[in-house]
DRENVOMI-150237 format. One line per 3 residues: number of its first residue (from 0); their letters; for each residue x, y, z of N, C-alpha, C, O, CB. Coordinates in Angstrom, 2 decimals, decimal comma. Atoms other than C-alpha are relative to their C-alpha. Last residue first. Glycine has a CB too. Layout:
NUM	a	X/Y/Z/X/Y/Z/X/Y/Z/X/Y/Z/X/Y/Z ~ ...
***
This chain:
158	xxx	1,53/0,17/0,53/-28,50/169,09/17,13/-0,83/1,29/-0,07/-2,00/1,26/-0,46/-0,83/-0,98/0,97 ~ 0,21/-1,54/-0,11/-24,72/169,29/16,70/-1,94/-0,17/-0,51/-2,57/-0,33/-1,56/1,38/1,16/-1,42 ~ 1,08/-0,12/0,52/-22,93/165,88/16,64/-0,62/1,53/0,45/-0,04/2,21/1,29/-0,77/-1,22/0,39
155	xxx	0,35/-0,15/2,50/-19,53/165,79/16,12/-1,03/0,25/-0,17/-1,30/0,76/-1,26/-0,01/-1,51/-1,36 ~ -1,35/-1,01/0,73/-17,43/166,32/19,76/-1,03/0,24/-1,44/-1,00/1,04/-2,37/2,07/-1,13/-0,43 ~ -0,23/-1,30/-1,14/-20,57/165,32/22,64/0,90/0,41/-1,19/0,74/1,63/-1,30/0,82/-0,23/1,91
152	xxx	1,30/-1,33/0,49/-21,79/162,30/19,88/0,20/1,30/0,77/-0,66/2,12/0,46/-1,83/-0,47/0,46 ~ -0,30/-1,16/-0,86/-18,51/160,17/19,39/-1,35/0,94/-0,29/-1,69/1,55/-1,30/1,57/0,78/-0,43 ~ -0,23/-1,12/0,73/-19,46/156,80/17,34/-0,18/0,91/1,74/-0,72/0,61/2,81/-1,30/0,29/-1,59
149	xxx	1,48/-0,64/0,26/-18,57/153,72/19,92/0,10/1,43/-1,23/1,21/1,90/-1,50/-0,66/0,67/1,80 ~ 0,28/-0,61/-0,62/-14,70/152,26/19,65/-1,79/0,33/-0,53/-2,27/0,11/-1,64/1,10/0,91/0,06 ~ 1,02/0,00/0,03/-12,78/149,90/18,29/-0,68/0,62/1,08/-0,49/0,23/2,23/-0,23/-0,99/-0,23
146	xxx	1,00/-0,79/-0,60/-9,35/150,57/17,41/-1,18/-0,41/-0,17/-1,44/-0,64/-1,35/0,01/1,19/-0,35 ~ -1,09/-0,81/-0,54/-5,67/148,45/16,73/-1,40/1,07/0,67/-1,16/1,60/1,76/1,40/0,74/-1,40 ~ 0,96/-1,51/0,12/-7,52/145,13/15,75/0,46/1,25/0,97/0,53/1,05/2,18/-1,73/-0,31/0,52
143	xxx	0,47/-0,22/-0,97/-4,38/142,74/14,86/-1,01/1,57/-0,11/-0,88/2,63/-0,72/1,16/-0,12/0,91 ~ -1,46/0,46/-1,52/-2,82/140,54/12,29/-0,59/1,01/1,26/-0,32/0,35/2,26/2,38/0,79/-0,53 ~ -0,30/-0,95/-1,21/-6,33/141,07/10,35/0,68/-0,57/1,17/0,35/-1,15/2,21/-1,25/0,58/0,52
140	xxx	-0,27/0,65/-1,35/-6,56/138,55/7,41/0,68/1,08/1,25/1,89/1,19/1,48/1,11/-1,28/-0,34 ~ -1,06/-0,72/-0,88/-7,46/139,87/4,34/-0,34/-0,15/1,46/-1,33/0,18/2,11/0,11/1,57/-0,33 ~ -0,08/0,10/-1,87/-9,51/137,34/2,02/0,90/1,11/0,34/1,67/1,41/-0,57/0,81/-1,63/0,78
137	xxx	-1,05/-0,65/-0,75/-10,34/138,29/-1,50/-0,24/0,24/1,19/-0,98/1,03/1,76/0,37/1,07/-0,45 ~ -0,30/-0,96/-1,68/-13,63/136,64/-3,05/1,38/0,27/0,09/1,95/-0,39/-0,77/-0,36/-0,93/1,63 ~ -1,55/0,01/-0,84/-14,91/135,38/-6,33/0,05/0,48/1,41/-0,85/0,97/2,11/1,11/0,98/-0,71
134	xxx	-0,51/0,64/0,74/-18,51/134,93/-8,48/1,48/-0,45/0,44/2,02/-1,48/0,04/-0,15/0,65/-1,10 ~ -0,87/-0,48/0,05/-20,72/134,60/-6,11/1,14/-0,16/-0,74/1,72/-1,25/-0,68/0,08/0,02/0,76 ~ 0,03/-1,68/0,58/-24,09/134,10/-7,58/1,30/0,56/0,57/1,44/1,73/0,21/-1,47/1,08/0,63
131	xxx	-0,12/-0,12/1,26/-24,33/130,34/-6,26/-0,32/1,85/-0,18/-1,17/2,53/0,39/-1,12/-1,18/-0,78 ~ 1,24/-0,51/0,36/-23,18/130,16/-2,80/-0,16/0,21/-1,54/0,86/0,54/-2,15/-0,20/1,27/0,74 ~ 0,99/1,24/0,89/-20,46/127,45/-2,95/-1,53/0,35/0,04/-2,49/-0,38/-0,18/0,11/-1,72/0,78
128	xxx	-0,32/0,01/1,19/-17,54/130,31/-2,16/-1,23/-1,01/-0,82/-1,37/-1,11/-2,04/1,54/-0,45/-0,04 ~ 0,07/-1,66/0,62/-18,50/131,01/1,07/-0,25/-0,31/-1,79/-1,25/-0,10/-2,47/1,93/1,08/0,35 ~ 1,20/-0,89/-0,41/-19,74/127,62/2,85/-0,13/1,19/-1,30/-1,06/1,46/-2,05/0,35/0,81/1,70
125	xxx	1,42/0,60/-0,28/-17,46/124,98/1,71/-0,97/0,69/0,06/-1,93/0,30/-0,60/-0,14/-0,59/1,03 ~ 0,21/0,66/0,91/-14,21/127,06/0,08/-1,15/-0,91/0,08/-1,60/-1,25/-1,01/1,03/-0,50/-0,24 ~ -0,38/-0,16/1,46/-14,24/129,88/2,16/-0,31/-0,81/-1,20/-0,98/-0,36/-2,13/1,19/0,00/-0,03
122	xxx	1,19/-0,69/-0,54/-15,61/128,16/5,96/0,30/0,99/-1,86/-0,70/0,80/-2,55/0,21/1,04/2,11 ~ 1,09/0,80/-0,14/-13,00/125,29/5,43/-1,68/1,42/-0,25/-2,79/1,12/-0,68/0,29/-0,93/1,89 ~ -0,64/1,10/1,46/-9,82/127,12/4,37/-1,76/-0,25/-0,03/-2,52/0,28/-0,84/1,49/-2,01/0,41
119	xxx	0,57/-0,87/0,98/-11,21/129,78/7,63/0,39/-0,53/-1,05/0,49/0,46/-1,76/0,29/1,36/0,03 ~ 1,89/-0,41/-0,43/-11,41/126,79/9,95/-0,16/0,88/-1,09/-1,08/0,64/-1,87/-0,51/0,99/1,76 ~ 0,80/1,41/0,62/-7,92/125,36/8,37/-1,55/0,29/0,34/-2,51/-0,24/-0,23/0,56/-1,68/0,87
116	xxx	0,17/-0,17/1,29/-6,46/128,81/9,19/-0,95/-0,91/-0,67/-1,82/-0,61/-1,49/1,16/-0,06/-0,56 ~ -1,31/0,20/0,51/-7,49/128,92/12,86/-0,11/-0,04/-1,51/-1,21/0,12/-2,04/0,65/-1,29/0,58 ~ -0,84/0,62/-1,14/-10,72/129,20/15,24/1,23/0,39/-0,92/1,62/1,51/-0,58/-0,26/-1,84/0,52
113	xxx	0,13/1,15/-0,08/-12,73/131,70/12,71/1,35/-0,53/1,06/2,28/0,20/1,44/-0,11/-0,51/-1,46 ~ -1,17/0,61/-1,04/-13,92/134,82/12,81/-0,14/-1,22/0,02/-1,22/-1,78/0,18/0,01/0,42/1,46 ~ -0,09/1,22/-0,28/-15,30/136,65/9,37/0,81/-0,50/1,33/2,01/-0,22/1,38/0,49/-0,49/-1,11
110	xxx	-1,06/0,13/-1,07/-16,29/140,14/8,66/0,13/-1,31/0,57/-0,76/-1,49/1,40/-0,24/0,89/1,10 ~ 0,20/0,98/-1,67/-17,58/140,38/5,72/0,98/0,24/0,79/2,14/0,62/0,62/0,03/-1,73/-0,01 ~ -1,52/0,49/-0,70/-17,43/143,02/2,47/-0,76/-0,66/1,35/-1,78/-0,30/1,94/1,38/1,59/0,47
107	xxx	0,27/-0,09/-1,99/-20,35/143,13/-0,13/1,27/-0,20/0,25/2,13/-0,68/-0,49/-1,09/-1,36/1,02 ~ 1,70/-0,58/-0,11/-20,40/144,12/-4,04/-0,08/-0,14/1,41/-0,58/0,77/2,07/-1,42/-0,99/-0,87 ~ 0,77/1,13/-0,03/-16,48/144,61/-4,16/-1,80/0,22/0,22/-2,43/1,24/0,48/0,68/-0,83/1,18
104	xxx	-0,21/1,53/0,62/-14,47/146,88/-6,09/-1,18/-1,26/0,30/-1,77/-2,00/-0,49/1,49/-0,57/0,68 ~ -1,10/-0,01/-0,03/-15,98/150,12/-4,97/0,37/-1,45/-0,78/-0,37/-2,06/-1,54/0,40/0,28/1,37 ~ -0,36/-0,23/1,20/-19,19/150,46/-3,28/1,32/-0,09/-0,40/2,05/0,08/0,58/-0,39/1,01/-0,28
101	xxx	-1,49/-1,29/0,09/-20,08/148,81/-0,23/-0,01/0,38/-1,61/-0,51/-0,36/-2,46/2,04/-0,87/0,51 ~ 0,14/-0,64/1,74/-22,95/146,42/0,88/0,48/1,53/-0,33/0,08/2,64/0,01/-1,77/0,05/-0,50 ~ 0,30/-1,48/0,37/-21,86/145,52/4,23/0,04/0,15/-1,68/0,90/0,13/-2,56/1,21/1,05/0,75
98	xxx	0,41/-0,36/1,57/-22,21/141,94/6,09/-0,24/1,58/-0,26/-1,01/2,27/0,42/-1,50/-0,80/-0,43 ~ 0,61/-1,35/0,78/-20,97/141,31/9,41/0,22/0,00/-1,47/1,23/-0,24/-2,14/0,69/1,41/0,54 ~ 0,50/-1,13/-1,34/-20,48/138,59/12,04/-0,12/1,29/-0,39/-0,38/2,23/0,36/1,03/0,15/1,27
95	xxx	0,34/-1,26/1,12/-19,97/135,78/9,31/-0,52/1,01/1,27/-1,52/0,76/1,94/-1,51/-0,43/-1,52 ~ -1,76/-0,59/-0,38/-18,40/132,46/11,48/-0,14/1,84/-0,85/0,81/2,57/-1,10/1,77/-1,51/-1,24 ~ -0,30/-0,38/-1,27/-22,32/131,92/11,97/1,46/0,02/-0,37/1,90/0,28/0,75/-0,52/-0,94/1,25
92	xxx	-0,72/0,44/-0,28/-23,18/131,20/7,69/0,46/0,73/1,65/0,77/1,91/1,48/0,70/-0,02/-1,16 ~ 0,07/1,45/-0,50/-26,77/131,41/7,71/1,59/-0,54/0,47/1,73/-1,42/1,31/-0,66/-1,01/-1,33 ~ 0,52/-0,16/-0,77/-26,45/135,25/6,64/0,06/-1,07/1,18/0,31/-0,82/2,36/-0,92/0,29/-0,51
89	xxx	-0,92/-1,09/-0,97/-24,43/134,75/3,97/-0,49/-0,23/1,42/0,17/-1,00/2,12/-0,25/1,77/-0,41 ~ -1,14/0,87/-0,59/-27,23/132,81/2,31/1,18/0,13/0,82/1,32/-0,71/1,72/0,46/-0,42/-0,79 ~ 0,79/1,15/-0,55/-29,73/135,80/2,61/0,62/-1,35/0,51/0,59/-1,77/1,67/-0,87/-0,36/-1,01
86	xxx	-0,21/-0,09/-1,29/-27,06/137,63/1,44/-0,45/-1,03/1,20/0,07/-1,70/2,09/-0,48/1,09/0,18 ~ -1,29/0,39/-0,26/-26,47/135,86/-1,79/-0,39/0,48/1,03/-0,56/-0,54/1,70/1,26/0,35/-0,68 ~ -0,34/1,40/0,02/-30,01/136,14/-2,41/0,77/-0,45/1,01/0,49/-1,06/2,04/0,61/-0,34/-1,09
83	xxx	0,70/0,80/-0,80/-30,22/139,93/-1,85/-0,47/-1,71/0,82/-0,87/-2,07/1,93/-0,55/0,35/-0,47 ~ -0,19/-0,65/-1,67/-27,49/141,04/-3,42/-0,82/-0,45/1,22/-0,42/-0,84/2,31/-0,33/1,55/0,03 ~ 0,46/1,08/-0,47/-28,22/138,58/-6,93/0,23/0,37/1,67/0,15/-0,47/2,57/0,75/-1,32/-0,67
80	xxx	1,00/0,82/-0,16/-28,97/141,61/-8,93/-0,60/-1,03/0,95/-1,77/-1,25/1,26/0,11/-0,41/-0,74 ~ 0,54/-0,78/-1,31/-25,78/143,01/-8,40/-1,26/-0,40/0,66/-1,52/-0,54/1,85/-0,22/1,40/-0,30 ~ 0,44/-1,41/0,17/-24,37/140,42/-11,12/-0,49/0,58/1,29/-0,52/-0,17/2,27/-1,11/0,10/-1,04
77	xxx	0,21/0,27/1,42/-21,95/137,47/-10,92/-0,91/1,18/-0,31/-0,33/1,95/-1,07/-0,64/-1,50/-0,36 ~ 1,41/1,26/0,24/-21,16/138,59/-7,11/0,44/0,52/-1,44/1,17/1,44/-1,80/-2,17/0,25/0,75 ~ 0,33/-0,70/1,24/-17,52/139,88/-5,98/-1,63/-0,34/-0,36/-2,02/-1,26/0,35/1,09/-0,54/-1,25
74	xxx	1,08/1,04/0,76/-17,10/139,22/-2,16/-0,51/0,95/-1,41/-1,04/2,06/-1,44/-1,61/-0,45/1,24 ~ 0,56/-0,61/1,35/-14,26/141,05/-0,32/-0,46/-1,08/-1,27/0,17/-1,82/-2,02/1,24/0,98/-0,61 ~ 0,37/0,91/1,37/-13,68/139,23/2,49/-0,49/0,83/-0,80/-1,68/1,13/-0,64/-1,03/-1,20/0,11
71	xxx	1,43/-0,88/1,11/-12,33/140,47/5,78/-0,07/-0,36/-1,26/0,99/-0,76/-1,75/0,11/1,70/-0,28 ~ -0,39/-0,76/1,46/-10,47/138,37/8,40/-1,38/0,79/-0,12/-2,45/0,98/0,45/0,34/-1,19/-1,55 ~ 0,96/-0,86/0,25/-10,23/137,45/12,34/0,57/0,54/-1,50/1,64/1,10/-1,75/-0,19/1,12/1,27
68	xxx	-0,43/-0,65/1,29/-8,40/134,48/13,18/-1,12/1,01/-0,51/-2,24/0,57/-0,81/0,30/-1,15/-1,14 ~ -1,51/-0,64/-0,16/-7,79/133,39/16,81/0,80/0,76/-1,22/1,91/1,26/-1,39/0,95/-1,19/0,37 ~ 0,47/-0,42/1,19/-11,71/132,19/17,59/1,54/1,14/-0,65/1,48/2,37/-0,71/-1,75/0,87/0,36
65	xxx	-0,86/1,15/0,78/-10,54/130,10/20,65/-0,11/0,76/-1,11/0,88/0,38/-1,73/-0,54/-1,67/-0,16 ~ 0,87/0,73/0,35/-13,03/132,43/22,91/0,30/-1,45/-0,90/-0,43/-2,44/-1,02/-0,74/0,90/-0,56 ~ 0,20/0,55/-1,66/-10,63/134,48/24,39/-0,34/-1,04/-0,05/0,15/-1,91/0,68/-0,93/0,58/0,95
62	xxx	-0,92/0,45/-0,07/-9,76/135,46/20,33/-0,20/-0,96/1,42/0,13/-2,15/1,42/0,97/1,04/-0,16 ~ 0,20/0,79/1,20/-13,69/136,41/19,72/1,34/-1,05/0,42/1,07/-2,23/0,65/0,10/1,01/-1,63 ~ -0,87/0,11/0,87/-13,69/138,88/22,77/0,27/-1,43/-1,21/0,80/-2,29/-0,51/0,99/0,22/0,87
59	xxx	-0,85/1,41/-0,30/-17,02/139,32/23,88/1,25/0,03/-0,84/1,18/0,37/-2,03/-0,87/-1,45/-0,41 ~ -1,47/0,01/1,18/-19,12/142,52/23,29/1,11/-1,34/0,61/1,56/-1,23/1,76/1,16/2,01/0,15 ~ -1,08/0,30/-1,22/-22,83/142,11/25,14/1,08/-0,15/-0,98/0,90/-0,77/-2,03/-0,24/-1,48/1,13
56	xxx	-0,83/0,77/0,56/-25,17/144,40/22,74/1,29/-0,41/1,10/2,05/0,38/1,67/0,41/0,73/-1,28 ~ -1,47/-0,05/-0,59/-27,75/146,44/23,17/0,58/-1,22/0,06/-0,12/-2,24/0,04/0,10/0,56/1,37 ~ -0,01/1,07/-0,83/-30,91/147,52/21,33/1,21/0,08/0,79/1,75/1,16/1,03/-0,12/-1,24/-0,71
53	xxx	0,56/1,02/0,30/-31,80/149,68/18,66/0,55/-1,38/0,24/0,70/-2,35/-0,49/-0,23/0,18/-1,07 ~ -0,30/1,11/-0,77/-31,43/152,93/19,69/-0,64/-1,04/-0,56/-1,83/-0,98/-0,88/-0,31/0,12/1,32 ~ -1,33/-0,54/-0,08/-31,81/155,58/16,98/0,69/-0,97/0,85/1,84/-1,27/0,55/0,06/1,44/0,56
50	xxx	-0,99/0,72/0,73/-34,92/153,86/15,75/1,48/0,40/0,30/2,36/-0,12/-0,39/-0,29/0,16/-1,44 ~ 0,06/-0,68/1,40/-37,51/156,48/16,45/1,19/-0,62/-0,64/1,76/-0,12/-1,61/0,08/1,72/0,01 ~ 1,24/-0,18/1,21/-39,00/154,36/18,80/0,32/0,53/-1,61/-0,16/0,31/-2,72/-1,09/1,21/0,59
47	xxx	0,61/1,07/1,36/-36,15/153,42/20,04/-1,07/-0,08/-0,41/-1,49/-0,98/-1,15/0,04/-1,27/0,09 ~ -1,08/0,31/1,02/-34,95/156,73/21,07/0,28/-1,32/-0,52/1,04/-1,61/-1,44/1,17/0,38/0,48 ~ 0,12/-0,55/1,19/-38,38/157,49/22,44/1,02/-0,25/-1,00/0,79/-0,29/-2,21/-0,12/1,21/0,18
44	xxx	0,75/0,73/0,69/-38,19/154,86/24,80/-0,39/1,05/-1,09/-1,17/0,63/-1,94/-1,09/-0,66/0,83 ~ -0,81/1,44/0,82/-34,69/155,77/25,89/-1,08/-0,13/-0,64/-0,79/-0,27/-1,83/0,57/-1,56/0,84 ~ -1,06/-0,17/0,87/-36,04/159,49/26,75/0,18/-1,37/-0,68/-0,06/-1,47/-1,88/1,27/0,50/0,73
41	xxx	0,76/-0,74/1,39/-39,03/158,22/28,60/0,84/0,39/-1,03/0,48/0,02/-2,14/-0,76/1,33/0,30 ~ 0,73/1,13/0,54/-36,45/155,96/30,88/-1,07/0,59/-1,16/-1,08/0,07/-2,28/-0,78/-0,80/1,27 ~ -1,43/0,71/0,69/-34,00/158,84/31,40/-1,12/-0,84/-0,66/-1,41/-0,62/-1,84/1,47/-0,96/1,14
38	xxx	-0,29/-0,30/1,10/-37,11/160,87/32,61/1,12/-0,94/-1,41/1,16/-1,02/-2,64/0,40/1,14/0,49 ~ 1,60/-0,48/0,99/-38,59/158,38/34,90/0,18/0,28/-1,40/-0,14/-0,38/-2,39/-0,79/1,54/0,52 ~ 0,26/1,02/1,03/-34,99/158,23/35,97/-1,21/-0,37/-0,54/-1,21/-0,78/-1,71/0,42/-1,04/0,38
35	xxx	0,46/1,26/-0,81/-35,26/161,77/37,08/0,36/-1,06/-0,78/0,55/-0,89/-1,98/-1,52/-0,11/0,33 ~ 1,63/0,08/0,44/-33,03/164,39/35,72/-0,20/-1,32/0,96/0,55/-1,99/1,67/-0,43/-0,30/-2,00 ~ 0,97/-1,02/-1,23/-29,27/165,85/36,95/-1,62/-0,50/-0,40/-2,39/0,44/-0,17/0,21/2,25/-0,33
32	xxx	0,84/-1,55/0,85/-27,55/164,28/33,66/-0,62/1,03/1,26/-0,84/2,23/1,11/-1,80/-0,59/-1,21 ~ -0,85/-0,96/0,74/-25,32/161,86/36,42/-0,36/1,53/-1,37/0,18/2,61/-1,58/0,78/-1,13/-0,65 ~ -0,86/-0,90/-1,22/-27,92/161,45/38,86/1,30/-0,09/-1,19/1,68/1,08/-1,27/0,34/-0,97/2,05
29	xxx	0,86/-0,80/-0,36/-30,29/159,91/35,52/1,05/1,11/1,17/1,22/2,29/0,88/-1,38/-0,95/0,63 ~ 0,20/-1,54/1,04/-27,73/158,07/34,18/-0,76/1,24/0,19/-0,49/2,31/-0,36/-0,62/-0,28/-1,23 ~ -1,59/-0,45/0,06/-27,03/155,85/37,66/-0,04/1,50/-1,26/0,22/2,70/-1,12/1,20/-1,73/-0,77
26	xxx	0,34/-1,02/-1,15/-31,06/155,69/37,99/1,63/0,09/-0,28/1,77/1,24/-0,70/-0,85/-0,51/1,79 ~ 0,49/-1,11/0,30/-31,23/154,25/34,28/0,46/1,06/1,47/0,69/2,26/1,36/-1,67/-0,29/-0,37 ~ 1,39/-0,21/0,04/-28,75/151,46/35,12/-0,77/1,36/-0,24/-0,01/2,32/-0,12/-0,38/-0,44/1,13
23	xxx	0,54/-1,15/-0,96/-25,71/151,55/33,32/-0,88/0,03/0,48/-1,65/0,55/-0,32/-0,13/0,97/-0,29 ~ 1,15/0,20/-1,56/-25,76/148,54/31,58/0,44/0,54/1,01/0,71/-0,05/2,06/-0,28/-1,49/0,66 ~ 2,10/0,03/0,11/-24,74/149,89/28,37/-0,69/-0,50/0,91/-1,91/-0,38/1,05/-0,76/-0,91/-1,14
20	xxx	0,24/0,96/-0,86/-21,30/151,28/29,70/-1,37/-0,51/-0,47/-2,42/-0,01/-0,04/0,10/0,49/1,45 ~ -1,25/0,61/-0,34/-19,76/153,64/26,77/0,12/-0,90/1,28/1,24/-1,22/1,69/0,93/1,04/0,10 ~ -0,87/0,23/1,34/-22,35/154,53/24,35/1,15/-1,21/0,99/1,56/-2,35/0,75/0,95/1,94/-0,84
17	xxx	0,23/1,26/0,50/-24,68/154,43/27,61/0,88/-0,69/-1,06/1,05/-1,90/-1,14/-1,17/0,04/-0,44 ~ -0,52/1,01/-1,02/-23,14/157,36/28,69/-0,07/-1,41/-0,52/0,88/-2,14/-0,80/-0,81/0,08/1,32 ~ -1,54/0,07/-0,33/-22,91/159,19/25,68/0,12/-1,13/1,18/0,91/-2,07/1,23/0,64/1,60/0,56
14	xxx	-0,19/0,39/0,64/-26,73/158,50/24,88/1,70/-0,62/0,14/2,18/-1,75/0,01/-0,54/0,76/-0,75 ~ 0,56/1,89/-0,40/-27,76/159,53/27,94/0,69/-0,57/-1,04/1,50/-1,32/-0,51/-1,96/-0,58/-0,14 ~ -0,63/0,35/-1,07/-26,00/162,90/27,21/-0,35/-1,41/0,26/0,47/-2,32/0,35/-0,27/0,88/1,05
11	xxx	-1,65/0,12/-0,05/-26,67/163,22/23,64/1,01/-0,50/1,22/2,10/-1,07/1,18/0,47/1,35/-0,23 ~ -0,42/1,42/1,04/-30,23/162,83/24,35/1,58/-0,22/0,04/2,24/-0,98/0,75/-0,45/0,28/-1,85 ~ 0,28/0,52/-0,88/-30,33/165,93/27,46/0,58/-1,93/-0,97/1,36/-2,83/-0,67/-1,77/0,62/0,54
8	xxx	-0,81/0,16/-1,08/-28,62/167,85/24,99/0,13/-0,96/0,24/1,02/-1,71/-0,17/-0,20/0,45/0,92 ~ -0,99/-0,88/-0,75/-31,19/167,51/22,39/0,87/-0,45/0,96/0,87/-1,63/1,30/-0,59/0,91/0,61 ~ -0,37/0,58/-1,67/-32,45/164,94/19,85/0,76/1,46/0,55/1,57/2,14/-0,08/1,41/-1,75/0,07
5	xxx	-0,24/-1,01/-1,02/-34,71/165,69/16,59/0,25/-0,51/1,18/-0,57/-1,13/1,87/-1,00/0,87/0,16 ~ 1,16/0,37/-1,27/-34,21/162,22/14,11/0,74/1,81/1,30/1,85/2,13/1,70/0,57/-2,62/1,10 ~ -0,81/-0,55/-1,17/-31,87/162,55/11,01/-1,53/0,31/0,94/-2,63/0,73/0,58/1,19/1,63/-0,48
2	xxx	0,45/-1,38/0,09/-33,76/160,60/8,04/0,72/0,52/1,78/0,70/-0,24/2,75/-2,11/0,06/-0,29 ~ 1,22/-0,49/-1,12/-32,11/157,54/7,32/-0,28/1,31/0,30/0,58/2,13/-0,03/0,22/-0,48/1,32 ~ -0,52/0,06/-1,35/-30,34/156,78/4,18/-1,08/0,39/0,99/-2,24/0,75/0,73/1,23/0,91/0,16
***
């Protein structure tokens, strides 16, 4: 895993904000910590240096979008061996918006959105299933996403 990176306060605070507007501009974060934006801005570039930030992200709703079926796939492979492969292919498929190598029953889990059932029929049995090294899958189809949220760093983290 990754090695825990030295951040104080001042981190936690930029961090928080940003968690929860990312285009905040620096001078908005800055008059809310009390520092310059100078500072805010030296801060961020240390926190992707050291990898803690690593980028930002516009969030779109998937459903808005026509995309009206959101599952998860539990992907078996033929051996462990072929993790890398199989991802690699994975990867190429765009209705695939996350890959996690998990322990437990399956060797990876996805996160799949597709327009309707016949999109995810189509994107399973053409795309998923005709990588070679997988040996099965188990779909679960998410009737609705009840929480998504940023990780909490002001309640858990303790630097």
């Amino acid at each position: 895993m990754g090695q825990i990176i030295d951040i104080d306060e001042l981190d936690i605070k930029i961090l928080t904000l940003l968690l929860h507007n990312a285009r905040l501009p620096f001078t908005d974060i800055a008059q809310e910590v009390h520092t310059s934006s100078g500072t805010v801005h030296v801060r961020m570039k240390k926190l992707e240096a050291a990898g803690i930030v690593r980028g930002a992200q516009l969030l779109v709703s998937p459903a808005k979008l026509g995309f009206d079926i959101c599952a998860f796939l539990g992907i078996y492979l033929e051996k462990g061996s072929l993790y890398k492969s199989v991802v690699k292919e994975l990867e190429a498929i765009p209705e695939i918006i996350e890959l996690h190598y998990t322990t437990g029953n399956y060797n990876i889990l996805a996160k799949i959105v597709c327009r309707d059932t016949q999109h995810l029929r189509e994107v399973l049995n053409d795309k998923i299933q005709a990588i070679e090294g997988i040996e099965r899958t188990e779909t679960f189809i998410s009737l609705e996403e009840s929480l998504q949220r940023p990780i909490s760093l002001e309640d858990t983290f303790n630097p």
